[in-house]
N, C-alpha and C positions, 0 to 999 in steps of 0.2 A: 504493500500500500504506500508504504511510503516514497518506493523509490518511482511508484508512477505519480507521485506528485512531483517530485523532484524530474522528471521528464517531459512536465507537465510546464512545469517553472518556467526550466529552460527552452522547450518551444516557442512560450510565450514571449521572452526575451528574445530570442533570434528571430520574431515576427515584426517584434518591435526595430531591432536595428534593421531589417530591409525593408522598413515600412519610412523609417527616419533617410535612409539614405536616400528613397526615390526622392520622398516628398524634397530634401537637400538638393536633390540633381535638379530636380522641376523649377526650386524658388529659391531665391538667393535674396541677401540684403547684408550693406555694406552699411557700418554707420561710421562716421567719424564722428570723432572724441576731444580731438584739439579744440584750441580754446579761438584758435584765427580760421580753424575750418578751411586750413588750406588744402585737405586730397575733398571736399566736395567741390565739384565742378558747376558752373553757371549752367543756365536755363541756355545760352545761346551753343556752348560749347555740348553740351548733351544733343542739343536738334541737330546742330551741325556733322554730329558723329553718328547718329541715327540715319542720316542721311545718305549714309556710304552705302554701294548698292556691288560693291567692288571688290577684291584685296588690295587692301593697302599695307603696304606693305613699309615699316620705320626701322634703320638701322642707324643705332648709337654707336659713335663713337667713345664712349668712357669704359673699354676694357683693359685692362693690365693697370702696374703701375704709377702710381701720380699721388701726391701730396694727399696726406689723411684727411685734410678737410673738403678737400675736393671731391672724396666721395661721398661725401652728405649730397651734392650735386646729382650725381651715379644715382643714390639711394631713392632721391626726389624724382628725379625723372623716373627708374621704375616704377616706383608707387604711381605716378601718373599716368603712366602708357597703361600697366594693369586698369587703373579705371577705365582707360577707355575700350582695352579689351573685351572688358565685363558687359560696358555699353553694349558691344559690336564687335563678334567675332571673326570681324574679316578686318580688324584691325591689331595685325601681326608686327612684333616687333621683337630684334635680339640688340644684343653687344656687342658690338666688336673692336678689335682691340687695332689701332690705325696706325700703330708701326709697323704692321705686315705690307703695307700701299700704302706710301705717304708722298709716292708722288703721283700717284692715281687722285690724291685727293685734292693737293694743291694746285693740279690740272683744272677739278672741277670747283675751284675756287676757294676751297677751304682752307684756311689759315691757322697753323701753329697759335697757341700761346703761350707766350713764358711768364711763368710764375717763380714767385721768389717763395723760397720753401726755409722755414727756420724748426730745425730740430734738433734737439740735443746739445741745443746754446748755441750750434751753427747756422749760418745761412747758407743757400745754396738756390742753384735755379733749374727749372724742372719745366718739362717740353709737354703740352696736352693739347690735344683735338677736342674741344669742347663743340663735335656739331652732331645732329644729325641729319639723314636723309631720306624724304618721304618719296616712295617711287606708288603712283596710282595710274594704271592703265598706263597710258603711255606719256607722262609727266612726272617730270622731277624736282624735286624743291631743296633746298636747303635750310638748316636750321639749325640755328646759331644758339648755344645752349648759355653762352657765357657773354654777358651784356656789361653796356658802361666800364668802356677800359681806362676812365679818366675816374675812378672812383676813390674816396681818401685811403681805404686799406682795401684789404684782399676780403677781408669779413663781409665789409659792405657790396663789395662786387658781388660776391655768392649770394646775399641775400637780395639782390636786387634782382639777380640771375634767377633764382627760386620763384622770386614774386613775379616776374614777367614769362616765367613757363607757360603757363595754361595759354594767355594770350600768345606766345610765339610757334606754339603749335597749331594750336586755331586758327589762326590766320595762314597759314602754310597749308594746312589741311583742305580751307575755304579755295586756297588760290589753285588748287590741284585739283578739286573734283566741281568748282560752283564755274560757268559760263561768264565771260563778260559780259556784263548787261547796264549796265553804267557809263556814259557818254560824259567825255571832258571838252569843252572847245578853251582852244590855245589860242587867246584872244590875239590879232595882230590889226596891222595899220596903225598905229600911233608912235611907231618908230620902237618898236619892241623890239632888245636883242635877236642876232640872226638865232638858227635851232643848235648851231654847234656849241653855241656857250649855255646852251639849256638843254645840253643831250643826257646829262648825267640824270637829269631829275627825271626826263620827260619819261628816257629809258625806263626810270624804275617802277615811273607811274602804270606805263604800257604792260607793266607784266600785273595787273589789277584792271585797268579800266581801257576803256574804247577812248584813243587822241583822235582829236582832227583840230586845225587849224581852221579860225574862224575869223575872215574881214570885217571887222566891222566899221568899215571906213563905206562900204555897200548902202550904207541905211541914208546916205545924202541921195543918191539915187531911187532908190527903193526901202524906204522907210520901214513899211510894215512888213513886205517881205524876210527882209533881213532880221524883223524881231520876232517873227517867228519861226525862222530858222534856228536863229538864237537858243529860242524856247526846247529845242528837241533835246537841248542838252541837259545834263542834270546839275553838271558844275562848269563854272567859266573863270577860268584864271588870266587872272591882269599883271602881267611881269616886265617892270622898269619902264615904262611907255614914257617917251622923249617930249610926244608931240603934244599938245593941247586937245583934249573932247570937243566935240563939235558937241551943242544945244540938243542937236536928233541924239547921240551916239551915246550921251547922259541919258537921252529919255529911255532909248533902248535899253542903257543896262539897269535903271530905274524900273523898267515893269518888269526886266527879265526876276528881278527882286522880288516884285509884288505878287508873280505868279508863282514865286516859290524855289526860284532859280538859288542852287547857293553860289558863291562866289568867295575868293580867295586873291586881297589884293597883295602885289610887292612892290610897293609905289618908292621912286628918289623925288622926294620936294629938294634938295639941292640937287648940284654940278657939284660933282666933286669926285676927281679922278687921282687914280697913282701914277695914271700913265703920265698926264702932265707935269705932275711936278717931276716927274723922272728925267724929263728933259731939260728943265731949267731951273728944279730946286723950288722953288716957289708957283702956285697957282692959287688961281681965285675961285672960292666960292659963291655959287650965289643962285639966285633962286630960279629953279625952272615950274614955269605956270604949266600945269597943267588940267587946269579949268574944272577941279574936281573938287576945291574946297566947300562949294555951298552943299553941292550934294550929300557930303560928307559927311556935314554939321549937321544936316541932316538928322543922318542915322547916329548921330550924338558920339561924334569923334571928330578932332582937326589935327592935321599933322600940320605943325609948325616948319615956319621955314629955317631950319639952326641945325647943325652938325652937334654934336657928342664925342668930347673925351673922356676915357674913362680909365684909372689906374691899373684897373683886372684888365688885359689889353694882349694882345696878339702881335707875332713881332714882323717885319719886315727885315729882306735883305740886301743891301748896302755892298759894293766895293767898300773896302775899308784901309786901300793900302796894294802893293807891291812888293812878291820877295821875286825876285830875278827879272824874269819877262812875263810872270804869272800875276794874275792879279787875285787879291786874297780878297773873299769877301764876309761879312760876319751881318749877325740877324740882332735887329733892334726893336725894344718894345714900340710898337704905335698905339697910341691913347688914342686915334682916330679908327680902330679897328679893336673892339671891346668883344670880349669874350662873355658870353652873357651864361651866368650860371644858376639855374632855375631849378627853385628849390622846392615847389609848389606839386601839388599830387594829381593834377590836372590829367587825362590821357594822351594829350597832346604833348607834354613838354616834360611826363615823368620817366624816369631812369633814361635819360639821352643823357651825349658830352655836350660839352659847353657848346655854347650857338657862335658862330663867326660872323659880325656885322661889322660893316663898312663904311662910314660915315654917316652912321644915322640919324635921324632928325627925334626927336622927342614925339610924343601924341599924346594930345590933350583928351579927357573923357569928359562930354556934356550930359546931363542930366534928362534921361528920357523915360519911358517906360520899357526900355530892351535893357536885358540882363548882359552885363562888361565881367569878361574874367580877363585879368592882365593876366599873358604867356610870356613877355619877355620884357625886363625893365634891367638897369643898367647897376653896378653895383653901389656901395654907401659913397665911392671916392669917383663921380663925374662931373662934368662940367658942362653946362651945355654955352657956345659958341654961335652969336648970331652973323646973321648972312646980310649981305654980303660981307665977308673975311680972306685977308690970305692964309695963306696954309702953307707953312715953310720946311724943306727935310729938314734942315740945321734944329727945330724944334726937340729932336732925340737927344742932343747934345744936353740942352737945358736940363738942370735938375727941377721937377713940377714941385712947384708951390701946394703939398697935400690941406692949407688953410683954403686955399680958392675952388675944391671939389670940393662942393655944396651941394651939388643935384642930386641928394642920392633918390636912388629907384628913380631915375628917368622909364617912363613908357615908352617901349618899343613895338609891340603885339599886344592888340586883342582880340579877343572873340565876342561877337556879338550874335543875342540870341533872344527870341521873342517876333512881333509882330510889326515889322518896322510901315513907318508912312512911307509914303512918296515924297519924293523933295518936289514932286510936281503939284503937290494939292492947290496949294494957292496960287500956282501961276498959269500962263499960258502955257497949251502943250505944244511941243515943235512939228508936231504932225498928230494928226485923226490916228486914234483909236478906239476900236468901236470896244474890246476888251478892257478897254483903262481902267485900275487900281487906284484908291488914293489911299487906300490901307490894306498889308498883306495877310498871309495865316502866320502862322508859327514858322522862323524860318533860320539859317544862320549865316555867319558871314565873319571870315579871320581878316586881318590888315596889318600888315606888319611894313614898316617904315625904312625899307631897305631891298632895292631890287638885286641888288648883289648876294642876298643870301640864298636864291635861285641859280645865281652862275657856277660852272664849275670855270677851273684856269685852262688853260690849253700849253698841254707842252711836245714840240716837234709836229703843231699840225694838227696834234690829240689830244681830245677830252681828258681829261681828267677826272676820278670820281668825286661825283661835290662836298665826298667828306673828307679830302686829303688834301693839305699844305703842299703845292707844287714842289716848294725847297725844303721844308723838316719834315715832309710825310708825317706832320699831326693830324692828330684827328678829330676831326668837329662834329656836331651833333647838327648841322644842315639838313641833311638827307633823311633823317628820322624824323626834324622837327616836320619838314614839307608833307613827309607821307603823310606821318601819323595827324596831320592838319585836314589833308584831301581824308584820310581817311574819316577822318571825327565829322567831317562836314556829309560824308556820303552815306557814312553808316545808319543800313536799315535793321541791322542783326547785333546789334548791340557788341559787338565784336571790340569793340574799342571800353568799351566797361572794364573791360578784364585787365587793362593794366591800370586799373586801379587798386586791386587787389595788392593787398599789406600780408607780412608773413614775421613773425619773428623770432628767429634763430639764436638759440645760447652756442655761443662758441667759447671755447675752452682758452682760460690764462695762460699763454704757453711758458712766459715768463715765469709765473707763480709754478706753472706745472714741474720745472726744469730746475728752480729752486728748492723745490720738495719733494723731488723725483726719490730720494733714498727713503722716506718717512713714507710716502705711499706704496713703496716697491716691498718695505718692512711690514707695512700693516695687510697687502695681498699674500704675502708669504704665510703670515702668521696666522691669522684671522682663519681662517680653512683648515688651517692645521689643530685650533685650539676647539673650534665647534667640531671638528671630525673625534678628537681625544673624548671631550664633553658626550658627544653620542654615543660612542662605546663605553663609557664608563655606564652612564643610567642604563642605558642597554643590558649592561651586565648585573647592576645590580639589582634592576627586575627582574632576570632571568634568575638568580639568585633566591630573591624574596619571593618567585611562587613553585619555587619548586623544593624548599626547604620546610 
C-alpha cells in the first residue's frame, strides 16, 4: 500500500514538471528589476523589431581580450541583443573576436580604438573594435558601439556608450529593413554653397531620406507652382544662402511652414571669411542682408548682425617660420571658431563632441506662444563683436583680456516648436493663394547661426568628412548634430526618444582598488576558508549529538 502511494506521489510530480515545462516553452516573461530600467526596451524599439519579417542577422565585434571594464560594454550589449531575440527570433546575433580580419574591417570602414588601460598601478594602451554589423536581406549597416570620443574619462564614454545603445541599434535596424519614404529638398538659388562642400552631410542624409535639389528662385515666374512643388516635400533645408529673398520666395517658405513643412535653417548674417584674411592678414566684416529678419521675428527669433569670440575655441594653422627651404607650420587657438560644448539632455545635441562654429553671430529669442529649447550657446568666456569690424590674424599673438568675455551663453541654435503664424497675417500677400494660412498646426523648425557648420573642407579636390579637422584630424560633433537635427524634425517613430534614455553605472576605484589590493586578496583567501572550517565543525558536532 504504501509503496503504490509513493508511485502515486511520484507520477504526480513528473506530471507536474512536463506540464511546467510546456506551459514554460508556450509563455515567457522577462521582468526587469533595475532601478533606470535600462534592459526594458521603448514602445518604438519593440514595433520596430516586430516588424522584421526576415533574418537579420548582428555580428559583435567584442570577442577576446580588452580592458575589464570594457566588458560591462560586451555584457550590455548581450543583455540587449537577447531582448530583442526574445522579441523576434529571426533576430540572430554572435561574437566575434576582430583580430582574426582587421583588415576586412577597416576596409569596411571600421575603426580601431585605443584605450588607455590602468592596472596594477600601471598604465598601458589597449586596441578594441567597438562595432557591430547588421546584415538584413541584402543591406548592411554599421554600428558603432562606443560613442563621444571627446569624453572627460573612459567611465563616462562607457556610460554614455550604454545609454545610447538601444537608440544606435534602432536606428540601424530602421535604416536596413524600413523604405525611404521621407523627401528632403536642398533648397538652392540664393547663392547656396556648390554640392561639393555639402557632400559630407548630404551623403549621410541620402543613406535615411529621398534628396533632390529645389529652385526656388522659380516662384518669380510661377509663384504657386513652385509652392506646391515645395509642398511634396517633408523637410526643406536652407544652407549659407548669399543672396537676398525675394517678397514671393519669403511667402513660399512662409506657407510651406503653415502647411506643416518643417525646415532646418544655416543662415551667415555676416561676411566673414578665412580665406580672406589669409591673403592679407586682415579682412572686414560686415553685414550681409539677406531679407529674412522680419520673417524671422516672426516666429520669435532675430539673428543679430555680430560675430563671436569665445575662449573654448578651435585652432587654426599658421606658417610659423622656416628650418632650411621647409616651411614649418604650427596650429593657433581662434576665438572666432568656438567649440561649443553642450551639456543639455536634448536628443539632438546629447552624447555628441563638441560643435565647430565659425564666426557666429548670437540669436536673440522673442516672446511668442512657440516652445525655444536652446541646442547650442557659446561658453561662460565670449564676447560678442559688432559688424561692421576688422578681423586681424596678428589677433593670436595678443594675450585676451578674460575681464572683457562677458557674453557668457551666447545663442547659437534653437529649436522651435508649436503653432507658428505667418509673418504674412497682417500684410499684403506677394501673390494669390487660394490655400493661405495665417496660423499653422503643431509644427517644428531648428536655426542655427552659422552656414559653415554644414560645410565639410576639401583636401586635393576631396571632400572631407564634416567631422574631421583637414590639418589635426579632430573630431567634431557637426555631423551628429545635423542628422540627429533632420532627424528630430522628421521623426514619426519616436526613434529619437531613445537617446534620451539615462543609465547609471558604479564603476570601481581603481586607485583605492590597487591601494588595498593585499587586504582584499587577505580577506578572499581567508573568508572561505574560515566559513568552510565553521561548517564542518557544527557538521560534526551534530553528527555527534544524534547519534550518541
Amino acid at each position: 500500500m504504501t509503496r503504490n502511494k509513493s508511485s502515486i506521489k511520484i507520477a504526480i510530480v513528473l506530471v507536474l514538471l512536463v506540464l511546467v515545462n510546456y506551459i514554460s516553452s508556450k509563455y515567457s516573461e522577462r521582468f526587469d528589476l533595475t532601478k533606470d530600467k535600462r534592459y526594458t526596451l521603448s514602445d518604438e524599439t519593440v514595433s520596430l523589431v516586430k516588424s522584421i519579417d526576415a533574418p537579420l542577422q548582428i555580428k559583435v565585434y567584442l570577442q577576446g581580450e580588452f580592458p575589464a571594464e570594457f566588458k560591462r560594454i560586451q555584457m550590455e550589449t548581450n543583455q540587449f541583443l537577447e531582448e530583442l531575440n526574445a522579441l523576434n527570433d529571426l533576430v540572430r546575433f554572435r561574437f566575434v573576436d576582430p583580430l582574426s580580419n582587421t583588415k576586412a574591417l577597416i576596409e569596411k570602414g571600421i575603426q580601431p580604438s585605443r584605450l588607455t588601460v590602468q592596472e596594477g598601478g600601471k598604465v598601458s594602451e589597449a586596441v578594441i573594435f567597438p562595432w557591430a554589423i547588421i546584415n538584413y536581406k541584402d543591406k548592411e549597416e554599421n554600428v558603432s558601439l562606443l560613442v563621444n570620443s571627446l569624453a572627460p574619462s573612459q567611465e563616462q564614454q562607457l556610460q554614455s556608450s550604454i545609454e545610447n545603445l538601444e537608440y544606435e541599434f534602432a536606428s540601424a535596424i530602421h535604416k536596413v529593413i524600413e523604405e525611404k519614404t521621407k523627401k528632403i529638398a536642398i533648397l538652392k538659388g540664393n547663392g547656396q554653397p556648390e554640392d561639393i562642400y555639402q557632400y559630407s552631410f548630404l551623403k549621410n542624409l541620402g543613406e535615411y531620406y529621398r534628396l533632390a535639389e529645389f529652385t526656388l528662385d522659380s516662384v518669380e515666374k510661377q509663384p504657386v507652382k513652385t509652392l506646391n512643388g515645395l509642398l511634396q516635400y517633408d523637410l526643406s533645408i536652407i544652407t549659407k544662402p548669399t543672396e537676398a529673398f525675394s517678397e514671393k520666395e519669403k511667402f513660399a517658405l512662409d506657407q510651406y511652414i503653415m502647411q506643416g513643412g518643417k525646415t532646418l535653417w544655416l543662415l551667415d548674417n555676416v561676411y566673414a571669411e578665412l580665406d580672406s584674411l589669409m591673403l592679407t592678414g586682415k579682412s572686414l566684416a560686415f553685414n550681409r542682408e539677406l531679407n529674412l529678419t522680419d520673417m524671422l521675428f516672426q516666429y520669435g527669433i532675430r539673428i543679430n548682425y555680430n560675430v563671436t569670440k569665445d575662449l573654448y575655441s578651435s585652432t587654426i594653422r599658421l606658417a610659423s617660420g622656416n628650418t632650411g627651404n621647409q616651411v614649418q607650420y604650427q596650429d593657433f587657438l581662434w576665438p572666432y571658431y568656438p567649440l561649443i560644448f553642450s551639456d543639455n539632455a536634448h536628443p539632438v545635441t546629447k552624447n555628441i563632441d563638441p560643435v565647430l562654429l565659425k564666426f557666429p553671430s548670437s540669436i536673440d529669442t522673442l516672446r511668442n506662444d512657440l516652445k525655444k529649447t536652446i541646442l547650442l550657446s557659446s561658453s561662460p568666456l565670449a564676447k560678442i563683436i559688432g559688424t561692421p569690424s576688422n578681423i586681424a590674424l596678428n589677433e593670436i599673438a595678443a594675450e585676451p583680456d578674460k575681464n572683457s568675455f562677458k557674453d557668457a551663453n551666447t545663442i547659437f541654435g534653437v529649436l522651435l516648436e508649436g503653432p507658428f503664424s505667418s509673418a504674412y497675417a497682417s500684410r499684403i500677400m506677394p501673390f494669390e493663394y487660394v490655400q493661405y494660412k495665417t496660423k499653422g498646426a503643431d509644427n517644428k523648425m531648428i536655426l542655427i547661426s552659422d552656414g559653415d557648420v554644414a560645410l565639410n573642407e576639401i583636401l586635393r579636390g576631396e571632400p572631407l568628412p564634416l567631422d574631421k579637422d583637414k590639418w589635426t584630424s579632430q573630431q567634431y560633433g557637426n555631423a551628429d548634430l545635423l542628422l540627429n537635427s533632420v532627424h528630430f524634425l522628421l521623426d514619426d517613430n519616436g526613434l529619437m526618444n531613445l537617446r534620451s534614455k539615462s543609465v547609471q553605472l558604479q564603476f570601481l576605484d581603481k586607485e583605492k582598488a590597487y591601494e588595498e589590493r593585499n587586504y582584499w586578496q587577505l580577506i578572499n583567501l581567508l573568508v572561505p576558508l574560515i566559513l568552510l572550517f565553521g561548517f564542518g565543525w557544527v557538521f560534526n558536532f551534530l553528527r555527534k549529538k544524534r547519534h550518541s
